[in-house]
N, C-alpha and C positions, 0 to 999 in steps of 0.2 A: 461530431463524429471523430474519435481516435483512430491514430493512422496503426494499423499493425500487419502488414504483410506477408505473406509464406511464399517463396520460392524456392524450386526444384531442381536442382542442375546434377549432372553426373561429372566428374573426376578422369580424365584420361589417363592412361600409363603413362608415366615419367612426370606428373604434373604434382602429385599427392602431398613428397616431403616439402616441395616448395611451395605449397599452398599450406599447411599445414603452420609451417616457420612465419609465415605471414601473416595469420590468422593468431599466434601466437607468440609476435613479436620476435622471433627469435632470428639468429645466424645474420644476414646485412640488413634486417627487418628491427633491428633490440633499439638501436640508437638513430633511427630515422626521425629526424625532423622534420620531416612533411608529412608523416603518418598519423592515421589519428589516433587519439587516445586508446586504452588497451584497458578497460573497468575489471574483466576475471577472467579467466581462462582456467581447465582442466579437464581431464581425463578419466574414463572408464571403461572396465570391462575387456581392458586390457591383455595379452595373454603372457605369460609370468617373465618371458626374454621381454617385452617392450613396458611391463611395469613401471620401470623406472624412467626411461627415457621416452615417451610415445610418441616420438618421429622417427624412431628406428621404427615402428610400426609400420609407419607409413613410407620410407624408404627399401623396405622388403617390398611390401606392396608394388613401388615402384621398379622392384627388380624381379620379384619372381611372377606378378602377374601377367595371363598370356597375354601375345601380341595383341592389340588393336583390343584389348579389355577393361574395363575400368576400374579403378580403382578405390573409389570411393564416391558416395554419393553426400550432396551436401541442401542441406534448408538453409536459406540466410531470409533472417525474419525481422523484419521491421518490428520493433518494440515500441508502444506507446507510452508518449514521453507524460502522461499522467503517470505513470510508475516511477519513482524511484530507486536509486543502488540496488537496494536490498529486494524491492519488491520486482521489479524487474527478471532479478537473481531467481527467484523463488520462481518467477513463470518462466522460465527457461528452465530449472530444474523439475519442475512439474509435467512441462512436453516432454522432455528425455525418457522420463521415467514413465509416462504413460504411452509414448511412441517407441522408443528403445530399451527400456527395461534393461535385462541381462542377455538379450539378445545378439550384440553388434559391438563389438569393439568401436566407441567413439571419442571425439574431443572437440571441445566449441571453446570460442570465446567470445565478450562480449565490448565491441566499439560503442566509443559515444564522442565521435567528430562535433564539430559544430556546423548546423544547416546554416543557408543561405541566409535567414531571419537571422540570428546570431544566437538561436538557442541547442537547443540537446538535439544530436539526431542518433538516438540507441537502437542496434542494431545487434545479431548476433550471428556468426557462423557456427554451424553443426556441422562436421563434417563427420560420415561413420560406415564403416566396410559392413558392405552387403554380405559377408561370411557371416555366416550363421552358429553360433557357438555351441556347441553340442558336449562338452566336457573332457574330448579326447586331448590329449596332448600334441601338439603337432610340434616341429622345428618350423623356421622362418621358411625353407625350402617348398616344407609338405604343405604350411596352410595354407598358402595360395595357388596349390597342385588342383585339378581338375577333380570334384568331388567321384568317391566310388561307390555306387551304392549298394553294392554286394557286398565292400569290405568298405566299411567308411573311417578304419582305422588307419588305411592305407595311401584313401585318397586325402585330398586338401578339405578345406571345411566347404558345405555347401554353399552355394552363393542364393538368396534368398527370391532374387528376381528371374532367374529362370524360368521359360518355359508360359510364361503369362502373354499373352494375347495383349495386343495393342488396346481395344476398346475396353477389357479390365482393367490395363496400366490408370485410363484416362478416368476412368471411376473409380482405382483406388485415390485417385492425386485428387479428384473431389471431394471426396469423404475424408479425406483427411485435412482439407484448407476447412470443413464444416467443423471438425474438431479443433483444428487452432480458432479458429473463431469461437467457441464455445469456451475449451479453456482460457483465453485471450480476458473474455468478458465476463470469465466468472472470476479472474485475478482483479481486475477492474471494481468488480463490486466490492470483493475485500477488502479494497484500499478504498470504499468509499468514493468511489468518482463516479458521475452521471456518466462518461463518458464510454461510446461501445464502438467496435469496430465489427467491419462487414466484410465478408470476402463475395458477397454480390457482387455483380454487375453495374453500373450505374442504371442500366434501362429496369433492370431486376428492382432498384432502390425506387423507378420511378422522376429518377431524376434525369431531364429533356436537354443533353448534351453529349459529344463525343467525347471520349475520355482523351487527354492531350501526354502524349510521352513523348521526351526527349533524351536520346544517348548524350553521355558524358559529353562528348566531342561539341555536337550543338548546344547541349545546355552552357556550353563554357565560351560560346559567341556573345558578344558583348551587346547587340541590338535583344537579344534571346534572354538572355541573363541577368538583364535590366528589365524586360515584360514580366519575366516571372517574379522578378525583386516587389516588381510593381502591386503584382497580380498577391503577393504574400501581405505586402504592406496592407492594402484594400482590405484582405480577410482581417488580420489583424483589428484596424480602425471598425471593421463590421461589425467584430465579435464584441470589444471594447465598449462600444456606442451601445449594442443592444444592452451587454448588462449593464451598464450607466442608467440607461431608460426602466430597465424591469428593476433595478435597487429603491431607483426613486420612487414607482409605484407600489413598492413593497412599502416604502418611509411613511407615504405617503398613507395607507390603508390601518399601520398600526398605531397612527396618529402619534407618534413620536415627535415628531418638529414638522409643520406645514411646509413643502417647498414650492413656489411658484407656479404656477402655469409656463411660465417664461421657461424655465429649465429643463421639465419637462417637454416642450415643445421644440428645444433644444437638441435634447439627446434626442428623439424621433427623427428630425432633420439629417442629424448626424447617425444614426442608423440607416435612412434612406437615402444621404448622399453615400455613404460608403455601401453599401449595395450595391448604387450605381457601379461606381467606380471597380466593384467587382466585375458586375459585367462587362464593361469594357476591356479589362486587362484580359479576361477569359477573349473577349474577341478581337484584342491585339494577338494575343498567343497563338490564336486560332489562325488568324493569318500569315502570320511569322510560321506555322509548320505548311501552312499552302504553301507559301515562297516555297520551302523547304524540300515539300514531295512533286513541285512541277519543275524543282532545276531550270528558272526560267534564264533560257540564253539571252533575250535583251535589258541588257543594262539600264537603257529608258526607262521600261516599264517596271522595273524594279525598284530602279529609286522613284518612282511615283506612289508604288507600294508601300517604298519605306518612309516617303512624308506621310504617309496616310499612317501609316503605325505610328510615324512619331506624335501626329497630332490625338489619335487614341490614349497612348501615354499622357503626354502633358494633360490630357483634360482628366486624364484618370488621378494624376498626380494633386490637381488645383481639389480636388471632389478631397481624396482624401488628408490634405491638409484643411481645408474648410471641416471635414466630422471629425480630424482631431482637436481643434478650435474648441469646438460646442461640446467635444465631448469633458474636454478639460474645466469649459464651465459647471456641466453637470456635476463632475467628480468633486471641485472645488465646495458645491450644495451638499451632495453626499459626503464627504468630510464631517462638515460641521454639523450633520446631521448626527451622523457616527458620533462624535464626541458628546453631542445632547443624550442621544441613546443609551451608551457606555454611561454618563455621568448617572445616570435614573435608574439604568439596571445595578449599579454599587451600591447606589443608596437602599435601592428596595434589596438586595444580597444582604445587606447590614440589619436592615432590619427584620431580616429575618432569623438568621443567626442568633442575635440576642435573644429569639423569641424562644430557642429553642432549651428542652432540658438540658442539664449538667448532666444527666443520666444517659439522654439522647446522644450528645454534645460531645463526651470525652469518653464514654464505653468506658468506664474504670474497670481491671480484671480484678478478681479475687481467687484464689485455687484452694478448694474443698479436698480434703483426703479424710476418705475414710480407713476407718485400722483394722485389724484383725479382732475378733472380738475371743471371752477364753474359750469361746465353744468353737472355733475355727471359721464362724461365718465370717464373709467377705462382704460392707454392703459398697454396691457400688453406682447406686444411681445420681450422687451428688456427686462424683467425683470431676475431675476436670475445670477446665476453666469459665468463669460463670461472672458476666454483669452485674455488680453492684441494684440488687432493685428488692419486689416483693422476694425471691427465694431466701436471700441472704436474711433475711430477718425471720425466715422461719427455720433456718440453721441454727444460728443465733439461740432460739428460742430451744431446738431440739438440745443442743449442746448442755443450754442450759437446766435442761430433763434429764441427765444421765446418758444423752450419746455420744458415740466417741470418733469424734468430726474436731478435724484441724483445720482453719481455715487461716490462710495468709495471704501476704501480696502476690496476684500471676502474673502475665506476662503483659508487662506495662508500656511497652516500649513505644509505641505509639504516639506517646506523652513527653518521651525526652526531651527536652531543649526547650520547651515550650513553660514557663515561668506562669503564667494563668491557672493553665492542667496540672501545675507540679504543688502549688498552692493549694488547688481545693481537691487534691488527691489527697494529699499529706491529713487538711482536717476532716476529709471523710474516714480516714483509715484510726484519726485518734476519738471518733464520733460516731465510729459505728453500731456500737451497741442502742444510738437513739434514737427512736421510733421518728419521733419527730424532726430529725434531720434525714434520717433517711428519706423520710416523705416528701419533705422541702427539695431535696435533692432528684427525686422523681418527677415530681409537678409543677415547682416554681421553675421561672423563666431562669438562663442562666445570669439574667441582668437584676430579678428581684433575686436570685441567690446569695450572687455574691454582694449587693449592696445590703442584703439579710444580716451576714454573718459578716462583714465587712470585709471582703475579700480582693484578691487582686481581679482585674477583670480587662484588659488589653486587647483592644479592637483587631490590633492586628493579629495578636495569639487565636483568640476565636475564628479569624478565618481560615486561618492553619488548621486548626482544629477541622472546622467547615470542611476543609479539603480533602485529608485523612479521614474523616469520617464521616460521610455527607450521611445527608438525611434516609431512613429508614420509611418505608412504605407501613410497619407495622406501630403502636403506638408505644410509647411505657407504660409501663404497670402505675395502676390508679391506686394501688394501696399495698403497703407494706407491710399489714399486720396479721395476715393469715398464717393459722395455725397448720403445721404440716401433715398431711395425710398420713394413714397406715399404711397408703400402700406405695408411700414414697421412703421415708424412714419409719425403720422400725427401732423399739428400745433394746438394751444392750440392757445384761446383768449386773455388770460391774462399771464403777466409775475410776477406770486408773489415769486415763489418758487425760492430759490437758486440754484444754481452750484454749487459743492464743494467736494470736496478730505478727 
């Protein structure tokens, strides 16, 4: 399960441009060394005085909105760290644009600190004024003036939460965590990841536990911040072990290389000691927040509490060094596996490639033009760029009837750099006129081809090829010598125009 978050918070008066500058690194925020990283940040929807600058925005805000009114309201969304920069980027631009549109003057940017594990913890703030953009022009003064709605040219821009009932607020804030979760996991599939996020409940998910929160202040206690280190490590080792064990039984079913009984029985171990060892940190934690919500006044019984936590760690600790152990065996079997595997699947790529046309193989282009004939027809169904196969020999053949067809090299580019392709380009373009290579060239393999006509044939150039042109689901043409239809070319009166390569 990917972790991805929506939370709701509103903006006081006088809080806005310094939260804004934060969020955006700027003013005693730009050159902080304890701050975390700062991945994008920008701005929209702006009105034409804060285009340029969008903290002067949000310092009006903080000057002309009324007393005791807010200023801005903001989401800060956990991002899952399945995504990358860019894709990341793209679902943060996708919520804006499906929650904010041209509505709201706004500006976000996007943190990527490092969590506790030592990996990515990407985050983003949205911060965006609940004035509602209506196209009037206001000053810094009017837009945050009390709306008018007799003359709304007069009053400030409307503010969009007005006037809404508490139990709507608490169903729009629903329906909308139901759409970051939608969006969230339809960016997730794009990128190809199994992984989905929930903005359930745990009891909703079915899963038999309280959910465990800690504020800054507690999580950064050292017996607290050690249980949780703990409690990460275990998922970790959990997650590791299980695919160690489902790799092997994969290795193991496509009959690639046999791995032991022993290894497998290994990684299972070590999926089920780190299991353990999850639950235990889950009920070190759990009672590290007991301590925590009964404020217990005797010292006695609190350090008895906390031998008792420390002796849940240590065993929790001993559990997941032991499934990193076994799991490292397992991985060591899958390696070698991996490389049996990789070695079998090159060989069978190799030979398949050789098996394949030159026709298939290299796509040679040729570009047909037809010309104006003296009667002013235009024909144009051979014209463009066209595969080397059966049509070119029924060109070939019209040409040679009195039609008036240029054909020469198209667009070959494909083939540059590549010394194999640039070889049996060059003798099909001097050999085109013959039946019999053009056939060899449609049906023979590209290994009885070029050992045919004694041609260059470079193992490595073919997979190039391979790659730039992988294989077609449709076949090549099985014969080159079909005479062209009436109702594809028709004859021409006159013979002015040339043939020619």
């Amino acid at each position: 399960m990917a972790i991805g978050r929506l939370s709701v918070c509103t903006g006081a008066k006088g809080k806005a441009s310094a939260h804004a500058q934060y969020i955006a690194r700027e003013g005693k925020y730009e050159k902080d060394p304890e701050i975390e990283k700062l991945e994008h940040t920008e701005s929209g929807n702006m009105p034409k005085w804060a285009e340029s600058d969008p903290n002067f925005f949000w310092q009006m805000a903080d000057e002309y909105e009324r007393k005791n009114g807010s200023t801005y309201r903001e989401h800060v969304i956990t991002l899952p760290r399945e995504l990358n920069e860019a894709q990341r980027l793209a679902l943060v631009q996708d919520w804006i644009e499906q929650e904010i549109g041209d509505k709201f003057a706004y500006q976000f940017a996007i943190h990527t600190p490092k969590a506790m594990d030592g990996k990515e913890q990407p985050h983003c703030h949205l911060m965006f004024s609940e004035r509602t953009i209506d196209g009037i022009e206001r000053d810094p003064a009017q837009y945050f003036k009390r709306y008018n709605s007799k003359n709304p040219e007069r009053g400030g821009a409307k503010k969009a939460n007005t006037g809404i009932p508490p139990a709507d607020r608490r169903a729009d804030l629903s329906a909308q965590r139901e759409r970051w979760e939608q969006t969230c996991n339809k960016h997730l599939e794009l990128a190809n990841s199994d992984a989905r996020i929930s903005m359930k409940s745990l009891k909703a998910q079915g899963i038999e536990r309280e959910p465990v929160n800690f504020s800054m202040i507690e999580i950064n206690k050292p017996s607290i911040r050690q249980t949780y280190m703990d409690h990460l490590n275990a998922t970790t080792a959990f997650k590791q072990a299980k695919i160690d064990s489902l790799t092997i039984n994969i290795i193991d079913e496509l009959s690639a290389i046999k791995i032991s009984e022993k290894h497998s029985e290994q990684a299972a171990t070590a999926a089920n000691g780190a299991s353990d060892a999850i639950n235990g940190s889950i009920r070190a934690i759990e009672d590290s927040q007991y301590l925590i919500d009964l404020r217990v006044p005797s010292n006695a019984w609190a350090d008895k509490k906390t031998q008792l936590f420390s002796r849940v760690l240590d065993d929790s600790k001993q559990r997941i060094d032991g499934s990193k152990q076994l799991a490292a065996d397992a991985d060591q079997a899958i390696t070698r596996a991996d490389q049996a595997i990789n070695k079998r699947l090159a060989q069978q790529s190799l030979s398949v490639i050789v098996e394949r046309t030159p026709f298939d193989l290299l796509g040679i282009q040729m570009r047909s033009i037809v010309r104006r004939s003296d009667f002013g027809r235009v024909e144009t169904s051979l014209s463009g760029d066209i595969a080397i196969g059966g049509i070119i020999g029924r060109i070939i053949t019209a040409a040679n009837n009195g039609y008036k067809i240029d054909l020469r090299e198209g667009n070959n580019e494909h083939l540059a750099g590549n010394k194999t392709a640039q070889g049996i380009k060059g003798f099909m373009l001097k050999n085109l006129s013959s039946s019999s290579v053009r056939y060899d060239y449609s049906n023979l393999s590209i290994e009885k081809f070029t050992d045919k006509y004694e041609l260059r044939c470079d193992l490595n150039d073919l997979q190039k090829l391979n790659e730039i042109n992988p294989p077609e689901p449709v076949a090549a043409p099985k014969s080159t010598n079909h005479q062209p239809s009436a109702a594809t070319i028709e004859p021409q009166s006159t013979n002015n125009y040339d043939f020619y390569l």
